[in-house]
DOLUM-715440 format. One record per atom (N, C-alpha, C): atom name; residue number from 0; x negated, y, z negated. Coordinates in nm, 3 decimals, padded with zeros to 5 digits. Each point is the difference from the previous one (the first is absolute). Layout:
- CA; NUM; X; Y; Z
...
END
This chain:
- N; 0; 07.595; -18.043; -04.939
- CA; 0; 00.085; -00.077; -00.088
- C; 0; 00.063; 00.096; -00.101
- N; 1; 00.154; -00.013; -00.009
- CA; 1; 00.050; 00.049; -00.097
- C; 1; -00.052; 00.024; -00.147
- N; 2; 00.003; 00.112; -00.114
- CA; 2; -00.047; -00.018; -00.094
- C; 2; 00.087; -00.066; -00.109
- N; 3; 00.024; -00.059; -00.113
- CA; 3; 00.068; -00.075; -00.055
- C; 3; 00.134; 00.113; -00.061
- N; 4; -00.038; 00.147; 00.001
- CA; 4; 00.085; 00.062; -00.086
- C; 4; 00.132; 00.012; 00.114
- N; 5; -00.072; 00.028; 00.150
- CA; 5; 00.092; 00.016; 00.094
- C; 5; 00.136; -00.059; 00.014
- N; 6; -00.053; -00.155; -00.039
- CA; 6; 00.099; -00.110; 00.004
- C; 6; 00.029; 00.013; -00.081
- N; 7; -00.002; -00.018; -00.154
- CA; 7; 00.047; 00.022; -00.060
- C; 7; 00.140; 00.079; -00.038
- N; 8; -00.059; 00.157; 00.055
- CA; 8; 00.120; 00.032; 00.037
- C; 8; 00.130; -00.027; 00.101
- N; 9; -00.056; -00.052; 00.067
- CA; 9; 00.130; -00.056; 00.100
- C; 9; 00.065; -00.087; -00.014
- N; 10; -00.086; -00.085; -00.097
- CA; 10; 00.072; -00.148; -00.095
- C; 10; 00.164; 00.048; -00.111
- N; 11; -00.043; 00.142; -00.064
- CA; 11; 00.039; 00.034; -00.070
- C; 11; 00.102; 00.104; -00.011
- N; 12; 00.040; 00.013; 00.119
- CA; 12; 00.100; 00.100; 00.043
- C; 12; 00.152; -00.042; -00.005
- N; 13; 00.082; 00.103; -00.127
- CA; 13; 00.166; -00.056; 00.016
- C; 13; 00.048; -00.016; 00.116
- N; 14; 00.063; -00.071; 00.016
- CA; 14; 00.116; -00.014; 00.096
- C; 14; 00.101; 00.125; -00.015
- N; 15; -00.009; 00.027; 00.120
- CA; 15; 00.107; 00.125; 00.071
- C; 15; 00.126; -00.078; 00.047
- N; 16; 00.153; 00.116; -00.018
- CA; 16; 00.117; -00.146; 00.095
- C; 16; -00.030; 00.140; 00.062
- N; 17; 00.043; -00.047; 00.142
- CA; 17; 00.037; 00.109; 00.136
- C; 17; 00.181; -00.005; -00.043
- N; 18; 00.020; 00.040; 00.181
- CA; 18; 00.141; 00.072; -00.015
- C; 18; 00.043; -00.138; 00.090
- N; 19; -00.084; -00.041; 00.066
- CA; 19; 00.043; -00.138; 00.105
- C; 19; -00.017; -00.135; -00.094
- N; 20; -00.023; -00.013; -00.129
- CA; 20; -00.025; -00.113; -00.082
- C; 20; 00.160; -00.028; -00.034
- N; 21; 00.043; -00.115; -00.056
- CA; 21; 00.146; -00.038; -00.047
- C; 21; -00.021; 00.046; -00.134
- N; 22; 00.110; 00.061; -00.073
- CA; 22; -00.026; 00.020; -00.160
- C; 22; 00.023; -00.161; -00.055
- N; 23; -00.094; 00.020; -00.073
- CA; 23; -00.026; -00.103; -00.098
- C; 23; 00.050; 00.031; -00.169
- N; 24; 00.136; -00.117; -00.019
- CA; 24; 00.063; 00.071; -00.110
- C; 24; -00.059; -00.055; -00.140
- N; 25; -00.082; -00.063; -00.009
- CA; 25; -00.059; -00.072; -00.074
- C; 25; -00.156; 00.108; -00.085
- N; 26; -00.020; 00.073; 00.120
- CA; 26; -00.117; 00.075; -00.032
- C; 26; 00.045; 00.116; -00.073
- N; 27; -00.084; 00.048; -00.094
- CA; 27; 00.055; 00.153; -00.087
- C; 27; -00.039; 00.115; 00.107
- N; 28; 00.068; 00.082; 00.013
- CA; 28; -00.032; 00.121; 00.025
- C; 28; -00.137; 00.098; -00.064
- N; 29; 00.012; -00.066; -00.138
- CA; 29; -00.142; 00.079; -00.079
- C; 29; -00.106; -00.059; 00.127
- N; 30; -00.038; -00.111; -00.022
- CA; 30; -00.107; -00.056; 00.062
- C; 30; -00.025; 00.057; 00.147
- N; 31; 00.087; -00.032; 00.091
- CA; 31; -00.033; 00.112; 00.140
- C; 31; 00.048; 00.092; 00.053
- N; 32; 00.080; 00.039; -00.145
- CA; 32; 00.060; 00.190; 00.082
- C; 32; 00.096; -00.022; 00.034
- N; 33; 00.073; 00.087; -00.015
- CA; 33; 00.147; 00.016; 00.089
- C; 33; -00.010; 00.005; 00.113
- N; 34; 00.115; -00.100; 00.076
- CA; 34; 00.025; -00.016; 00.137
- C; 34; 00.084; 00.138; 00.040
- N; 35; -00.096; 00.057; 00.124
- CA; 35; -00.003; 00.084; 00.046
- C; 35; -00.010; 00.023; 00.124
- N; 36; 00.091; 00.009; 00.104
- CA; 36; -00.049; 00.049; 00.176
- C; 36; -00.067; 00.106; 00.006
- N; 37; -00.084; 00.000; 00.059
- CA; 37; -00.060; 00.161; 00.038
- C; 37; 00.070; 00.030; 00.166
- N; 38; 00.064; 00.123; 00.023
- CA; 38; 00.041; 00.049; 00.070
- C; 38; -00.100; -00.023; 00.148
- N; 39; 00.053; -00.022; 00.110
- CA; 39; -00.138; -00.001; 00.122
- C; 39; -00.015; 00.159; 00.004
- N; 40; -00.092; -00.002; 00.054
- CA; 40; -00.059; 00.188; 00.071
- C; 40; 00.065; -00.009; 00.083
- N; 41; 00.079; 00.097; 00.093
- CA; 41; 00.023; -00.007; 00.097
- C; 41; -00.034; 00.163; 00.052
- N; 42; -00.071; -00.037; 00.141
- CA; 42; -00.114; 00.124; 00.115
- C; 42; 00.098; 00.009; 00.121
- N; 43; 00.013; 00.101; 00.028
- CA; 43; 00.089; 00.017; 00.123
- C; 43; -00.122; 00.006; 00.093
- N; 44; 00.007; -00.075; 00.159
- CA; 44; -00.072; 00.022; 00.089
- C; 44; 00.048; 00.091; 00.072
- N; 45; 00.063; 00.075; 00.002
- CA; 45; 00.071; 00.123; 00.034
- C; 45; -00.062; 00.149; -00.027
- N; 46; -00.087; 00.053; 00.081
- CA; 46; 00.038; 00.113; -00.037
- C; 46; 00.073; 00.142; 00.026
- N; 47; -00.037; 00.088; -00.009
- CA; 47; 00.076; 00.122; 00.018
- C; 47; -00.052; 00.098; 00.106
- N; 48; 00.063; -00.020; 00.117
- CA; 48; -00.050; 00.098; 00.115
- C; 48; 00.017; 00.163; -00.039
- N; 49; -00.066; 00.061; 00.067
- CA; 49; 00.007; 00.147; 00.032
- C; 49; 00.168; 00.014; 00.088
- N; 50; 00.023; 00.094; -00.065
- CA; 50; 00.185; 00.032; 00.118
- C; 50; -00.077; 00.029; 00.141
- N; 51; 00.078; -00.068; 00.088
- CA; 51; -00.018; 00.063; 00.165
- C; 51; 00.027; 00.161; -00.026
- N; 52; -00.104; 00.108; 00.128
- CA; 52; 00.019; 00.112; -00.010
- C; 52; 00.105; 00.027; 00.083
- N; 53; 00.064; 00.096; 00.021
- CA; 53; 00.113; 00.034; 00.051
- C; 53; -00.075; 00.073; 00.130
- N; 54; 00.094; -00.042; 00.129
- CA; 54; -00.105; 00.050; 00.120
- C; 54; 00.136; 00.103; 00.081
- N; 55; -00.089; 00.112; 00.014
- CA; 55; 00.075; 00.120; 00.058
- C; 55; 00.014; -00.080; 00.129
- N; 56; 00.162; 00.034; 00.046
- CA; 56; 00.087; -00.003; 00.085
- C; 56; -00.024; 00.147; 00.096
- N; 57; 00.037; -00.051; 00.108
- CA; 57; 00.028; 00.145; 00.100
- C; 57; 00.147; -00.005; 00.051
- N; 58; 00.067; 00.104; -00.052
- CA; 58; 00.153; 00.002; -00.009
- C; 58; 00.035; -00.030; 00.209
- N; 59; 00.124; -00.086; 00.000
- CA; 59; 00.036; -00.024; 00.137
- C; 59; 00.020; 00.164; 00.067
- N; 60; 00.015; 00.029; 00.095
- CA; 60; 00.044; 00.104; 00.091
- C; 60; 00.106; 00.023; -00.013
- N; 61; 00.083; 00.102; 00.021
- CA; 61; 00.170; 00.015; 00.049
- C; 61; 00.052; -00.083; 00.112
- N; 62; 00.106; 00.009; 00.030
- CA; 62; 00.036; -00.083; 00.180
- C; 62; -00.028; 00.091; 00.070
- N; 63; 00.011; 00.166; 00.005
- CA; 63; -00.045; 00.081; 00.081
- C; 63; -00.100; 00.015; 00.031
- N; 64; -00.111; -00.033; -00.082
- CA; 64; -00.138; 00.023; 00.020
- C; 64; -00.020; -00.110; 00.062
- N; 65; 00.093; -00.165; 00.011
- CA; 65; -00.024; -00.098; 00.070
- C; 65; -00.004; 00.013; 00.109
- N; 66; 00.133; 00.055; 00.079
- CA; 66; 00.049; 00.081; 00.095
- C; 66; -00.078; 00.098; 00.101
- N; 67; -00.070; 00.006; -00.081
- CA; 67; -00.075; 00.143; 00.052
- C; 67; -00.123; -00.074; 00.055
- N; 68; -00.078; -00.040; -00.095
- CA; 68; -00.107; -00.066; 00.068
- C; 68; -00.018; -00.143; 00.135
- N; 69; 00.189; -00.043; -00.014
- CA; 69; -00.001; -00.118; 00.062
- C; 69; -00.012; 00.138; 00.154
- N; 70; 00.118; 00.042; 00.017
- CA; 70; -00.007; 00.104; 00.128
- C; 70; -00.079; 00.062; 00.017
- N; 71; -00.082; 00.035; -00.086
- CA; 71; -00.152; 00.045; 00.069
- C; 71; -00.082; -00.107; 00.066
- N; 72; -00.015; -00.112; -00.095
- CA; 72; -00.073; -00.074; 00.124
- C; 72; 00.063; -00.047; 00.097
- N; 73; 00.123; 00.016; 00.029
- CA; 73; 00.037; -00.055; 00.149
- C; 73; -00.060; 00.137; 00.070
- N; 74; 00.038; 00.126; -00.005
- CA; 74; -00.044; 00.118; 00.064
- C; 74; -00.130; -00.019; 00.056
- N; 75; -00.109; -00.024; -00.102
- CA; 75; -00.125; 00.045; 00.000
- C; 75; -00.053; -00.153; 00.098
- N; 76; 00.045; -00.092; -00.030
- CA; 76; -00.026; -00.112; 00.107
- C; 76; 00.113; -00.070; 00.098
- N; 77; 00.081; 00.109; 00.083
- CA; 77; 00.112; -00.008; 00.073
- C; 77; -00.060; -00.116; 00.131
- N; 78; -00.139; 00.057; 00.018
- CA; 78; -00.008; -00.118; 00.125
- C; 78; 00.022; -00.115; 00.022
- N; 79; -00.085; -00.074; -00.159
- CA; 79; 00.020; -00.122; -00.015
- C; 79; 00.106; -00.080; -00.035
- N; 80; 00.109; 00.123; -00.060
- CA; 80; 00.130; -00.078; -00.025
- C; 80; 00.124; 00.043; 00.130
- N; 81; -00.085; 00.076; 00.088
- CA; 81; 00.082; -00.023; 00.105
- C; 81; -00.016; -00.055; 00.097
- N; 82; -00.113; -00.043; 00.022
- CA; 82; -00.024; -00.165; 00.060
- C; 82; 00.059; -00.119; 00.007
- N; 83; -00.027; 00.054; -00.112
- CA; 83; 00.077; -00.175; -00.108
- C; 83; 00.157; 00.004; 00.015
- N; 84; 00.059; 00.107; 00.022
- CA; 84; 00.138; 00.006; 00.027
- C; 84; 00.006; 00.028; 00.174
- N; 85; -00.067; -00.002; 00.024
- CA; 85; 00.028; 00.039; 00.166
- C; 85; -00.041; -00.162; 00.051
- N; 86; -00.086; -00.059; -00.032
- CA; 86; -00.030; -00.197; 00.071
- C; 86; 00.119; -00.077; -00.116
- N; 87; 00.059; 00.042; -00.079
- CA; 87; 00.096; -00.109; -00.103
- C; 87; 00.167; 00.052; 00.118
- N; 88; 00.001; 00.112; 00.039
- CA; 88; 00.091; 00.083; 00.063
- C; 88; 00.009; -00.128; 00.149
- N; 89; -00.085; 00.012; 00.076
- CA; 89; -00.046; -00.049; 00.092
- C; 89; 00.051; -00.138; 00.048
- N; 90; -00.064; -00.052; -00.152
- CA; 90; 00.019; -00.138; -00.034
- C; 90; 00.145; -00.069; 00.037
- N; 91; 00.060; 00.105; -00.108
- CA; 91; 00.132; -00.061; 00.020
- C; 91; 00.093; 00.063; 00.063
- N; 92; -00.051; 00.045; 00.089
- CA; 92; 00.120; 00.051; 00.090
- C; 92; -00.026; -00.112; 00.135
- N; 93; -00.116; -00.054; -00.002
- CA; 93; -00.052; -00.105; 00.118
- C; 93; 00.045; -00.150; -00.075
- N; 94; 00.017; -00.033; -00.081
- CA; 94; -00.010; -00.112; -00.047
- C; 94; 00.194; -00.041; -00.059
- N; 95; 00.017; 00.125; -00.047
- CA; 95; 00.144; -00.016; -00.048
- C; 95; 00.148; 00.061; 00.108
- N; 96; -00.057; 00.109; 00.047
- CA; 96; 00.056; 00.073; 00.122
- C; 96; -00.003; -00.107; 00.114
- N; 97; -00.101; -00.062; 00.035
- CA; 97; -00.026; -00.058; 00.125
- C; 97; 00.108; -00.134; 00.000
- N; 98; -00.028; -00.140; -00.125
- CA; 98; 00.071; -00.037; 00.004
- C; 98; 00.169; -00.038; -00.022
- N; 99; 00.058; 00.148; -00.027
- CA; 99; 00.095; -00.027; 00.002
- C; 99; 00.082; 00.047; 00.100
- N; 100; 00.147; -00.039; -00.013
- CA; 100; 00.053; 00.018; 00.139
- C; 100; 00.110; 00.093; -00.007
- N; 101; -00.002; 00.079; 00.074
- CA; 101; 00.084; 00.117; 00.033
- C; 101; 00.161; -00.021; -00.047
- N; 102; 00.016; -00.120; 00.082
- CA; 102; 00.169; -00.024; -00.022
- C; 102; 00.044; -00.038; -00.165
- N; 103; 00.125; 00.037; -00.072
- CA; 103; 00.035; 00.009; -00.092
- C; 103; 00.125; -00.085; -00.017
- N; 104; -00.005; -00.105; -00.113
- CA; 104; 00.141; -00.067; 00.019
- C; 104; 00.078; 00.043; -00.068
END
């Protein structure tokens, strides 16, 4: 059980106006203070990243050096790309050659 001084005090406490109360023009200012807003806090939920690091690039080639390496690998693997051109060769000399017809209008 509460002690009597407890209440007491809570019996006995001025009245505060907030900032959300209507002014009351009737009441003195001596008595509850000047009407006053207090500013809100305002917290950014935002904070502040580290900068991205900058990531080394490997500079492109020349076109010659493109050049160079494309014709080497045809060289160095001539078989397989002359296969591939000798059955595509084949192909259409049977398929496109065959059906067409000699005479010319």
């Amino acid at each position: 059980m509460p002690s009597k001084k407890a209440a007491s005090k809570v019996k006995s406490a001025k009245p505060t106006r907030t900032s959300t109360a209507p002014h009351d023009p009737t009441a003195s200012d001596d008595v509850l203070g000047p009407r006053r807003i207090t500013p809100a806090s305002y917290a950014s939920r935002f904070r502040r990243t580290k900068a991205a690091r900058k990531v080394a690039r490997n500079k492109l080639p020349n076109s010659f050096k493109i050049l160079y390496r494309s014709v080497r690998m045809l060289t160095d693997h001539w078989n397989i790309f002359g296969g591939v051109l000798l059955i595509y060769t084949l192909i259409n000399l049977l398929l496109i050659g065959g059906f067409s017809s000699g005479t010319s209008l």
